[in-house]
N, C-alpha and C positions, 0 to 999 in steps of 0.2 A: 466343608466342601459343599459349593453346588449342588445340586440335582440336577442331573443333563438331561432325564429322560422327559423332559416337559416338551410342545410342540409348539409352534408359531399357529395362530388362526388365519386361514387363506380370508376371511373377509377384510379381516387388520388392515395385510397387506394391499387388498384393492383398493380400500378405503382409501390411505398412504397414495396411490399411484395416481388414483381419480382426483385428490386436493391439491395434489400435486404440480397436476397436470392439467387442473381448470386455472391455480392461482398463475399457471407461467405462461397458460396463452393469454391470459388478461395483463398480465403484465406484457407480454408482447406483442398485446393491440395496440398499444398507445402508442408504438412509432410507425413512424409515416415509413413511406416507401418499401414495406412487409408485404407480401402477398396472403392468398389465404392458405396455400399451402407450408408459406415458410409461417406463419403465427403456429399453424399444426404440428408441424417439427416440432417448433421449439416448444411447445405444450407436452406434448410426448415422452422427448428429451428430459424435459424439467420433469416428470412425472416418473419415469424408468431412470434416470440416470444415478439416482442412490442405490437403488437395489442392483443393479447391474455393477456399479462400483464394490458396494460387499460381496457376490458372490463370485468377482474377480479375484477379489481380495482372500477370500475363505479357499476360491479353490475347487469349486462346484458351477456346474453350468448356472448361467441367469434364470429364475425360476421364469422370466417375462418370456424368456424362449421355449418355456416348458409346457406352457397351456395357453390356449386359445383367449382367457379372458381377459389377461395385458393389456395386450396390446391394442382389443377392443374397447376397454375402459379407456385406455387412456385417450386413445382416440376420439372417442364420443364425449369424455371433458372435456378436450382442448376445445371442440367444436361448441361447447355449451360455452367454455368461456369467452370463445372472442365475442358470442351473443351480449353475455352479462356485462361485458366492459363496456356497451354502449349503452345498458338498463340503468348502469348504479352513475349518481351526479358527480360521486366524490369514489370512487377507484381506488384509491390508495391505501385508504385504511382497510376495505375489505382484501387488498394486496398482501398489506403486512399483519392482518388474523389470519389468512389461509396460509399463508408461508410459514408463520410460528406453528401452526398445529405440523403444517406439514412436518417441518423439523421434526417437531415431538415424535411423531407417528414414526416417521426411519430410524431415529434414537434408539425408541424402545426395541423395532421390529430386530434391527441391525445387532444391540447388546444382544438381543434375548435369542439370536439365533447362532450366535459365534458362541454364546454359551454352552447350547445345547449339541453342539460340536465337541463338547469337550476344550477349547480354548479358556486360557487363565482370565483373571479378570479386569487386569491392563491391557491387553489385547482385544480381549473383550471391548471393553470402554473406546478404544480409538477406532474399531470398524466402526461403534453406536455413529462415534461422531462423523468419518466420511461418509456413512450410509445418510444421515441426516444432510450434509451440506453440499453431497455429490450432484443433485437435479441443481439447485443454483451455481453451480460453477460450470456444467454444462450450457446451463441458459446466459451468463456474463458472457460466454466465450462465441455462442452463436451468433449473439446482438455485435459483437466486439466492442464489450462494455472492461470496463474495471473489475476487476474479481472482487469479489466485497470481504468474501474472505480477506484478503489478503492489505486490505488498504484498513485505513481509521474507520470506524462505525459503529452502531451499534452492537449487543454482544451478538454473535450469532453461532460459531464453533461452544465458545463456554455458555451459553445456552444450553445445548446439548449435551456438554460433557458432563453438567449440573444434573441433565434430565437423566444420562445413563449411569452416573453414581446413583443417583438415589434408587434409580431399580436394581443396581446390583447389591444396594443395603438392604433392600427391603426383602430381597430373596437371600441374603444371611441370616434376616429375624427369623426366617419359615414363614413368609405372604405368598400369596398362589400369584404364577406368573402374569393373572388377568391385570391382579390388584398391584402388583407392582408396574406391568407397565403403563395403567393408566394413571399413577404418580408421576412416573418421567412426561408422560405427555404432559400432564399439569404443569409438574416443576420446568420444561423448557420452554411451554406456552407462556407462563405467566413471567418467566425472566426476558423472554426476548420481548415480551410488550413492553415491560415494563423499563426496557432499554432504549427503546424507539419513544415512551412515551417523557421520559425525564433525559435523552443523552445518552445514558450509561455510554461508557468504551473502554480499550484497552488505550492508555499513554501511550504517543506516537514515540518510536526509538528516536529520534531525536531529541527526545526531551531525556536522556539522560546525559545526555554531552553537555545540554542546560544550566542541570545539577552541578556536575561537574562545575563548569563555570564561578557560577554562583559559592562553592564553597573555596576557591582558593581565594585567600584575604586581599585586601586592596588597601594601599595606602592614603591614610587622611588626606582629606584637602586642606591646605591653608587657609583662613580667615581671608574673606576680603580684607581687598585692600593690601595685604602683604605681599611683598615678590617669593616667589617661587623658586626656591633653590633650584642651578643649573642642573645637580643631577635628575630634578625629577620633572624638568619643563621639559617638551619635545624640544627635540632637537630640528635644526634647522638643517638643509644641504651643505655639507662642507662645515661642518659645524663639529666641533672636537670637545669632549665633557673639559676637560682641563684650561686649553685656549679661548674658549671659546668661540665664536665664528668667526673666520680668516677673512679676510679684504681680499676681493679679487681685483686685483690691477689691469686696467686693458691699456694695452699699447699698440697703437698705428706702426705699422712697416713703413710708412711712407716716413715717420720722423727720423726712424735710424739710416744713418750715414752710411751708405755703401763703402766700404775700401774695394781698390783696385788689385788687382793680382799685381804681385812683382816681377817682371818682367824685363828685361831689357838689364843693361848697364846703370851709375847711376846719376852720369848727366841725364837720360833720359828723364828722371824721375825728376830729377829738380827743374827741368825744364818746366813739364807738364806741370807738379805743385806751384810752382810763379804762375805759368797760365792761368790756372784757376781762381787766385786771389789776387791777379791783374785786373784794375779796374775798363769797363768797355770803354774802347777810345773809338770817336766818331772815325768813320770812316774816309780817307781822304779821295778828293776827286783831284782826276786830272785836270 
């Protein structure tokens, strides 16, 4: 069993909120037509929005509503970051090292405080992981970006769920809960770079319909140069495996010969048949 009576450290948590919420306003410098209040939202947001997901989730008020220096931290990163995203040349790699720790940071704080609740240790494991990816799905949804969760990418949930295993093994050995969760911040620091910096991903679902594919057998081709038995050539419109393709005959209306309704008695009728095969005789004048 556990040991529940261990405590979360309040600077952790700032730490977490401040990287948080400096990496998301700099990521949301970089598009155009943001003002400076909406960069500060979404800094915020990205900063509080993991912790506020876990203590929805546990069942406890948000601690960001419980004391005063939340909401100020986060505040005063957001405002350091839209500064630093016009200092740094290249942006993006310090984007994707502040976001990996940040993960880290929610992982451990998220596991190690569902624990100390008393919660098992698969429960446990999946606040670690929305507390870690709750500020970026906040921030996708602001922008009205793609959820990265949810699309191809690098790893970013199994990141996490790597970094809250390993603190929840390391507190099975008997590790004090400093040393285990600066494990998980390692172990999901170092997998998510290491994802962004080789590819890593999960296989898109469509590639198993692929599979699929690929394992039901196909029939040889024949050798050039050989015909192609009719069962296994496409078939043509109007084309029958046995007959093979039927001639369509087109015939003008205009060749077929009208008959006349029967009508009348049947001098009438021989009358009019003589008419018909009567040659035209010139007409006479008076």
């Amino acid at each position: 069993m556990l040991n529940s009576s261990f405590t979360i450290p309040w600077w952790g948590d700032l730490l977490a909120v401040g990287i948080g919420s400096l990496q998301g306003a700099m990521f949301a410098a970089g598009f155009k037509k943001i003002d400076l209040l909406g960069v500060a939202l979404i800094g915020v947001a990205t900063g509080l929005g993991g912790g506020l997901l876990r203590d929805i989730l546990l069942g406890v008020t948000p601690v960001a509503f419980q004391s005063n220096p939340y909401l100020i931290v986060a505040s005063a990163a957001a405002l350091i970051g839209m500064f630093l995203q016009r200092v740094f040349t290249k942006v993006d790699p310090v984007i994707t090292a502040l976001d990996a720790l940040t993960i880290g940071l929610f992982a451990a704080i998220g596991t190690t405080k569902s624990l100390s609740l008393g919660l098992p240790i698969v429960p446990s494991i999946f606040i670690g992981c929305v507390s870690a990816v709750g500020g970026s799905i906040l921030r996708d949804v602001f922008l009205n970006l793609p959820i990265a969760l949810m699309h191809v990418g690098s790893l970013y949930a199994v990141a996490a769920m790597a970094g809250a295993g390993s603190l929840v093994l390391c507190l099975l050995l008997g590790q004090p809960v400093e040393a285990a969760a600066a494990v998980c911040v390692i172990v999901t620091t170092v997998i998510r770079l290491l994802a962004v910096r080789y590819g890593w991903s999960l296989p898109e679902q469509r590639a198993l319909s692929r599979i699929r594919r690929r394992e039901t057998p196909r029939l040889p081709r024949p050798p050039r140069g050989s015909s192609r038995p009719l069962s296994l050539r496409r078939r043509r419109p109007g084309e029958s495996s046995l007959t093979g393709t039927i001639p369509v005959i087109r015939t003008h209306t205009s060749s077929i010969p009208t008959t006349r309704p029967r009508t009348g008695n049947n001098a009438t009728l021989r009358t009019l048949r003589s008419a018909e095969h009567r040659p035209n005789e010139p007409e006479h004048r008076a």
